[in-house]
C-alpha positions as CSV (number, residue, x, y, z in Angstrom):
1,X,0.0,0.0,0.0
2,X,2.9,2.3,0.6
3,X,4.4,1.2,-2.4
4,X,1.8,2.8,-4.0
5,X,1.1,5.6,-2.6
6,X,4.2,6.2,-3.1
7,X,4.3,5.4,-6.7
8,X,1.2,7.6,-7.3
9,X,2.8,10.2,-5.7
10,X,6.2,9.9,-7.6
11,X,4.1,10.3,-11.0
12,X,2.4,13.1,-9.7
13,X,4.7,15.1,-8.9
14,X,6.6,13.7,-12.2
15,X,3.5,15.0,-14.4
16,X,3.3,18.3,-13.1
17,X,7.3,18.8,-13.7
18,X,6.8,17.8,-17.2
19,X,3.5,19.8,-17.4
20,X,5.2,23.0,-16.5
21,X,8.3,22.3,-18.5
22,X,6.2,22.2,-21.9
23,X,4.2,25.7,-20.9
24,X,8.0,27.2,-20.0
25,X,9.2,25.7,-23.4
26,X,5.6,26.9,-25.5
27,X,6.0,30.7,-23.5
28,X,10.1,30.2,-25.0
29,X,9.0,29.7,-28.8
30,X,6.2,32.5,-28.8
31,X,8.4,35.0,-26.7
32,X,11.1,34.1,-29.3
33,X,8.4,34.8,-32.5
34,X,7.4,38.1,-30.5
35,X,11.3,39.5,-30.5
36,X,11.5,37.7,-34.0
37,X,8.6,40.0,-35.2
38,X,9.8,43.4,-33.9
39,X,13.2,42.9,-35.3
40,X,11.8,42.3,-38.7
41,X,9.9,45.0,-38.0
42,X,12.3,47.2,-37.9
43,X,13.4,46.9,-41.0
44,X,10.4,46.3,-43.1
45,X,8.5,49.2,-41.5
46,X,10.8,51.9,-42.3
47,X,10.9,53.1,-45.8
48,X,14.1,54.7,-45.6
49,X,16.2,51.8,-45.2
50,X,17.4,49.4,-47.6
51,X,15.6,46.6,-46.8
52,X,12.2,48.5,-46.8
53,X,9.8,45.8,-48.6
54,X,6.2,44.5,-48.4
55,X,7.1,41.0,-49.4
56,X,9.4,38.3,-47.4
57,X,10.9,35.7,-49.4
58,X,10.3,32.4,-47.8
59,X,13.5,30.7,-47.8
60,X,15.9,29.5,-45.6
61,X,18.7,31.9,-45.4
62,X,22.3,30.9,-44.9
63,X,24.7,32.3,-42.1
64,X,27.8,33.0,-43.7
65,X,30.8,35.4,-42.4
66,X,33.6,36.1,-45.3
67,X,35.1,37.8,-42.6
68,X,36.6,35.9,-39.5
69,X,36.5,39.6,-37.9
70,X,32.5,39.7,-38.2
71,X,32.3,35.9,-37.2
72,X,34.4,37.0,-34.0
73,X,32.7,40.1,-33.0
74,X,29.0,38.5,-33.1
75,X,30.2,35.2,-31.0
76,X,31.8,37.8,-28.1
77,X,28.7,39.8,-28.4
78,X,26.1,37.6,-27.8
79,X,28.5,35.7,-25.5
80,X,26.8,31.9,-26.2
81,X,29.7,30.2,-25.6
82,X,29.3,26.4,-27.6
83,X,25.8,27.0,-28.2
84,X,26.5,29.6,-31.0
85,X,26.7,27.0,-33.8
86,X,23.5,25.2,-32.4
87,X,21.8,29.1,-32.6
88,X,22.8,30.0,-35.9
89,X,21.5,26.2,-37.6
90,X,18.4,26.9,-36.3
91,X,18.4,30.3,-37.4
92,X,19.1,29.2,-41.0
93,X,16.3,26.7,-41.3
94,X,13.7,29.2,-39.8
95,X,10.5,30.2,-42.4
96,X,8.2,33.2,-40.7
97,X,4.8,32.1,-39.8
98,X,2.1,33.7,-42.0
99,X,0.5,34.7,-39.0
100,X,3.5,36.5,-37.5
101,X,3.5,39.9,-40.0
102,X,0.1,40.1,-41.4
103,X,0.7,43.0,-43.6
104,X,4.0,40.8,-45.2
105,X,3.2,39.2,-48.4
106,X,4.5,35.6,-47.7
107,X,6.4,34.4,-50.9
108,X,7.2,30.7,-51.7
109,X,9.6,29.3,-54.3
110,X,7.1,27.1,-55.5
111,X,5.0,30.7,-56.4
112,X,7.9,32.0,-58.0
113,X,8.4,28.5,-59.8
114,X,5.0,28.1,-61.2
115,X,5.1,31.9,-62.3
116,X,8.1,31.5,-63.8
117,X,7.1,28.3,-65.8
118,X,4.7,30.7,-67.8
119,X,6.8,33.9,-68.2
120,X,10.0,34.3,-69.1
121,X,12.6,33.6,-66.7
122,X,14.7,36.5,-67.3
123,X,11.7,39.3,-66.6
124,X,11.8,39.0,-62.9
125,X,10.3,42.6,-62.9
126,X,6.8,40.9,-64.4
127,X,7.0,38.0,-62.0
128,X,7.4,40.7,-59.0
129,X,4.3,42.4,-59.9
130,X,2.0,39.1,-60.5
131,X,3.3,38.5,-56.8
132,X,2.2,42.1,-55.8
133,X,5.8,42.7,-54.6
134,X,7.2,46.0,-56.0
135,X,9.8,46.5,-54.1
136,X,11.2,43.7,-54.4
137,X,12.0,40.0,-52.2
138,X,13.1,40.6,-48.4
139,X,14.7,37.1,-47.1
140,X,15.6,37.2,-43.5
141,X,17.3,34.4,-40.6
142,X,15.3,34.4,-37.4
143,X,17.6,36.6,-35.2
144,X,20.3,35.0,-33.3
145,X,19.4,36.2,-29.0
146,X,22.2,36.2,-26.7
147,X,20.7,34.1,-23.1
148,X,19.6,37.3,-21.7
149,X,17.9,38.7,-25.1
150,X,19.1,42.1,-24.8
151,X,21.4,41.5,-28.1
152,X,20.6,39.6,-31.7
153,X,22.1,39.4,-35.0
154,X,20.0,38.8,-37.7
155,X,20.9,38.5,-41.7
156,X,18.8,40.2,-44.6
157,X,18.9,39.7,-48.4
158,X,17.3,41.8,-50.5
159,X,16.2,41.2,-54.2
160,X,14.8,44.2,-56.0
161,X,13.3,42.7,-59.2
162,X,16.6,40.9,-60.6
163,X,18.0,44.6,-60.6
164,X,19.8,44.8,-57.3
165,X,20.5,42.8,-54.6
166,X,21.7,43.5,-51.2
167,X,22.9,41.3,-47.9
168,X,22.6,42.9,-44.8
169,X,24.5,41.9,-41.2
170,X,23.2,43.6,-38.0
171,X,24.0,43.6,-34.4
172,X,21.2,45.4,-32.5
173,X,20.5,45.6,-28.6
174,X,17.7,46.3,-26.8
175,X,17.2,49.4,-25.1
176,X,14.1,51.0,-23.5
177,X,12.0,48.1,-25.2
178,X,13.1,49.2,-28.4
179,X,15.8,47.4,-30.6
180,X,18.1,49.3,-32.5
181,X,20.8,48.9,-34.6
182,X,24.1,48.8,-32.7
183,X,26.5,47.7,-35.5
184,X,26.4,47.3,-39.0
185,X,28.9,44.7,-40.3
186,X,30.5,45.0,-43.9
187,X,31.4,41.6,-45.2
């Protein structure tokens, strides 16, 4: 009978650990999306950058520093220590929820794909405009937090209608609930 008790008790206890370990980890991944959002924010809002653009390219984007300088500065800056590589995989592999920025016109390569199958491959500028994306294709990695997330890196590539293109590396920081850009890196 005390074996059982016991036993009941054991799982109880066991059940509410776990129970409370999944809401901590859920609360994680939408406080995450939330930061996520106003750092994409930032740069899609504000028609005076370069990055300005009503359309997000859904796509993977890569992590890559030319520069072993850049590399460097963003590993002492958000101070992970071996969970840096583990950060920027995820990063890589991360596609915005549609839900996240309504306003963002979501882009898939299989709508570029089937647009391209009918028009001409080389007129990008008439495939932006079936897609409703004038300004061109913003493609961005989920931002990269250090443990305290008061700092984040982030990538951006910009395609402007097969015109221009443009890759963008920021450190930002969070001050006053507001993140701003702290560093720029050239690469």
């Amino acid at each position: 009978m005390i074996k059982c008790n016991l036993i009941t008790y054991v799982l109880s206890i066991l059940s509410i650990v776990l129970f409370l370990g999944c809401d901590d980890a859920k609360n994680k991944t939408k406080n995450e999306l939330l930061i996520t959002k106003e750092i994409i924010k930032k740069f899609t809002d504000n028609p005076s950058n370069d990055f300005y653009a009503n359309c997000i390219f859904q796509k993977g984007l890569p992590i890559v520093f030319n520069k072993k300088e850049n590399l460097e500065l963003v590993k002492a800056t958000l101070n992970l220590n071996d969970d840096f590589e583990t950060k920027v995989k995820n990063a890589e592999g991360f596609t915005i929820p549609d839900t996240l920025l309504p306003k963002l016109n979501i882009i898939t390569q299989k709508q570029i794909d089937s647009l391209e199958a009918i028009k001409h491959t080389k007129d990008r500028r008439t495939i932006y405009e079936e897609l409703g994306c004038l300004d061109g294709l913003l493609s961005v990695t989920k931002p990269i937090y250090n443990y305290e997330k008061t700092k984040a890196y982030i990538s951006l590539y910009f395609h402007c209608s097969g015109i221009c293109e443009k890759k963008g590396m920021f450190i930002l920081s969070l001050e006053n609930n507001l993140w701003s850009i702290e560093k720029t890196l050239v690469d």
